[in-house]
C-alpha positions as CSV (number, residue, x, y, z in Angstrom):
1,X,-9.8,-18.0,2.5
2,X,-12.2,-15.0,1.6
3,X,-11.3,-14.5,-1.8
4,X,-12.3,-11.0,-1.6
5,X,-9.1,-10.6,0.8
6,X,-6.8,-13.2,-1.3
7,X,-3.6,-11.0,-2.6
8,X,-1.9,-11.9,-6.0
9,X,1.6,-11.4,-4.4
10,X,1.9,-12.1,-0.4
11,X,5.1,-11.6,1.7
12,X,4.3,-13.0,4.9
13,X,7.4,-12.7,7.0
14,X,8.9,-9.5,4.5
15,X,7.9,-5.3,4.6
16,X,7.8,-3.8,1.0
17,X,11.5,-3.9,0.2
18,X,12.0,-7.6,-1.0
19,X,9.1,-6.8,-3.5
20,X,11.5,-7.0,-7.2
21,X,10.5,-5.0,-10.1
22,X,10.4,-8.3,-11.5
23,X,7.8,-9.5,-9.7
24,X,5.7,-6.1,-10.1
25,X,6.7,-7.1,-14.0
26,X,4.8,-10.2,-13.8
27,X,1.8,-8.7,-12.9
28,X,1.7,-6.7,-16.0
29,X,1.0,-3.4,-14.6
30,X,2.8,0.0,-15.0
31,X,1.3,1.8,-11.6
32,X,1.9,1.7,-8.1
33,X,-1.0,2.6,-5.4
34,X,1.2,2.0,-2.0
35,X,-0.1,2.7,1.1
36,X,1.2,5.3,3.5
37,X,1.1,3.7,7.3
38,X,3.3,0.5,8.0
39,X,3.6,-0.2,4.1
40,X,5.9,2.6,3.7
41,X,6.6,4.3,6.5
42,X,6.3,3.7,10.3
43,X,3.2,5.7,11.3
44,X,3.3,9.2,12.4
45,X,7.2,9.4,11.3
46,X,6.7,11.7,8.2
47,X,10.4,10.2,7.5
48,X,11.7,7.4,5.1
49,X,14.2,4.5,6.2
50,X,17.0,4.4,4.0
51,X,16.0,1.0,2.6
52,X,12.5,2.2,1.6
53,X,14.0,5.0,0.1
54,X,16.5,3.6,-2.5
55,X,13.6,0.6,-3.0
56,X,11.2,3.7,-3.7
57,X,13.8,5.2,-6.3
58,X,14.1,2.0,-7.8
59,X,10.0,1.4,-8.1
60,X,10.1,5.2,-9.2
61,X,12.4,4.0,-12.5
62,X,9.6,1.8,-13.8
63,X,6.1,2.5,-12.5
64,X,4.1,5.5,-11.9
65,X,3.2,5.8,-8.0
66,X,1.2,7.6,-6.0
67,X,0.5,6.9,-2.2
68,X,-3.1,6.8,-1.2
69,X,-3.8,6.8,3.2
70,X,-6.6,6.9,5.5
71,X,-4.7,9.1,7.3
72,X,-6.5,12.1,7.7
73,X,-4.2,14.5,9.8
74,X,-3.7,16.9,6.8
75,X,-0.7,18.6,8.8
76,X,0.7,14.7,8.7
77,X,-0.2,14.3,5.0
78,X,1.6,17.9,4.1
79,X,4.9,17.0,5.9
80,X,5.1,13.6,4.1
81,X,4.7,15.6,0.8
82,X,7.6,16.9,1.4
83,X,9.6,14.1,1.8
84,X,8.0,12.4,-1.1
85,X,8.4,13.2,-4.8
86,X,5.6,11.8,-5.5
87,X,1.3,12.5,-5.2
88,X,0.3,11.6,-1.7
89,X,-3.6,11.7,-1.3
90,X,-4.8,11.4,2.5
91,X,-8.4,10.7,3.8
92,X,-8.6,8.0,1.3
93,X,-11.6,5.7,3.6
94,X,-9.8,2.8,1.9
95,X,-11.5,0.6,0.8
96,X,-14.4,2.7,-0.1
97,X,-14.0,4.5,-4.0
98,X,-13.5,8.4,-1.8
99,X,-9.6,8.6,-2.5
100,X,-9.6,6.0,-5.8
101,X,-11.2,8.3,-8.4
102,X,-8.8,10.6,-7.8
103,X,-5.8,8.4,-7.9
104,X,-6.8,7.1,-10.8
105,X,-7.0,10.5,-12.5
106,X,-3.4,10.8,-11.2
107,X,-2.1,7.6,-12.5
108,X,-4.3,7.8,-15.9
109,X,-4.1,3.7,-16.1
110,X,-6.4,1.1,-16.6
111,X,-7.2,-0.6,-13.6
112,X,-5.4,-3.7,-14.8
113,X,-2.3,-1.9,-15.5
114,X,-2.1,-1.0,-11.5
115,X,-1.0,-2.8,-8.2
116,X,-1.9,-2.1,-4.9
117,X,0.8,-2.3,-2.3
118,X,0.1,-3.0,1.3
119,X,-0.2,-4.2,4.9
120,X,-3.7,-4.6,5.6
121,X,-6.1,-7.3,3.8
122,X,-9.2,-5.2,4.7
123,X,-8.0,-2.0,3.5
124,X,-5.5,-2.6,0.7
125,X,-6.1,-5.7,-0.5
126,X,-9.9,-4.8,-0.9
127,X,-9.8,-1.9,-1.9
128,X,-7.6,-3.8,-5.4
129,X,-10.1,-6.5,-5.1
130,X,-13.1,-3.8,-5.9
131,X,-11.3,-2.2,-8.8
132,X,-9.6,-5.0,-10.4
133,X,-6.5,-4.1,-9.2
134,X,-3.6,-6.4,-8.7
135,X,-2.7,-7.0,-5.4
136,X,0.6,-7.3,-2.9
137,X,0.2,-8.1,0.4
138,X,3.4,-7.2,3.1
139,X,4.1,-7.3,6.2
140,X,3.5,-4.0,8.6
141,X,6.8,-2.2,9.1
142,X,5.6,-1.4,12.7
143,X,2.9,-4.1,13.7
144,X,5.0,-4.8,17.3
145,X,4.7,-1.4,18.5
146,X,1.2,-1.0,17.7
147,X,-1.7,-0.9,20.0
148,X,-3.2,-4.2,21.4
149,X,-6.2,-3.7,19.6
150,X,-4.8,-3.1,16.4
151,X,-1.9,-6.4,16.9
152,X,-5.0,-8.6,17.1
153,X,-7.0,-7.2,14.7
154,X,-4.1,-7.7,12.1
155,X,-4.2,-11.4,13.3
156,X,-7.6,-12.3,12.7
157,X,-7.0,-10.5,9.2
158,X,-4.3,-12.5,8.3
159,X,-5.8,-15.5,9.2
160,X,-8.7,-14.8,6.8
161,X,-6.2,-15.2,4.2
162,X,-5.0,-18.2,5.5
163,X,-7.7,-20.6,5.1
């Protein structure tokens, strides 16, 4: 395993919605960084599935969130604004510190008191790596509809937190 890519929390075979507010609980941490793409929502939908949504209002009840994606189609970005009540920052070059600083101004948390919440160990779970975030790992909501390219690039991922 690189331990740079080793989540505190992994759901291998589950998508965002089996995470408990218990189990955010044990990590100690008030704040929520969740990614955008396959963590929340299927890509390019700019719409919530019901079960996302009522585990969103639930996660809303105890932790601050705020959704940071590489996405940078700003028409994209804008229309899930609108479906979410909460700060959305796009063009984030996870897991490079362009979208953090300002998510962090957002959330005003320590960096121990925050979770990241994702689908991608090289993205994501980096990116909390970097900052001394703590870390969930999930499942893509989407991964078998996804490009070739990108299917197998989430397997050699995965397999680097295997080891």
């Amino acid at each position: 395993m690189i331990p740079f890519l080793k989540p505190d929390i992994i759901y291998e075979k589950d998508d965002v919605t089996v995470i408990t507010v218990q189990d955010l609980k044990s990590l100690n941490v008030n704040a929520l960084i969740l990614d955008l793409d396959n963590t929340i929502m299927a890509p390019k939908a700019a719409k919530l599935d019901p079960h996302i949504e009522e585990w969103l209002i639930e996660m809303k009840k105890h932790f601050k969130l705020i959704v940071l994606s590489n996405n940078r189609k700003k028409h994209y970005i804008d229309k899930v604004q609108k479906v979410l009540d909460f700060p959305i920052l796009g063009s984030a070059e996870k897991p490079w510190p362009v979208g953090i600083k300002k998510a962090m101004e957002i959330l005003n948390e320590s960096h121990e008191k925050i979770a990241v919440i994702g689908d991608r160990p090289l993205t994501d779970i980096w990116l909390a790596h970097m900052y001394g975030f703590k870390s969930v790992l999930v499942r893509a909501l989407t991964a078998h509809t996804e490009p070739r390219w990108k299917f197998y690039l989430r397997k050699v991922e995965w397999s680097f937190i295997r080891r």
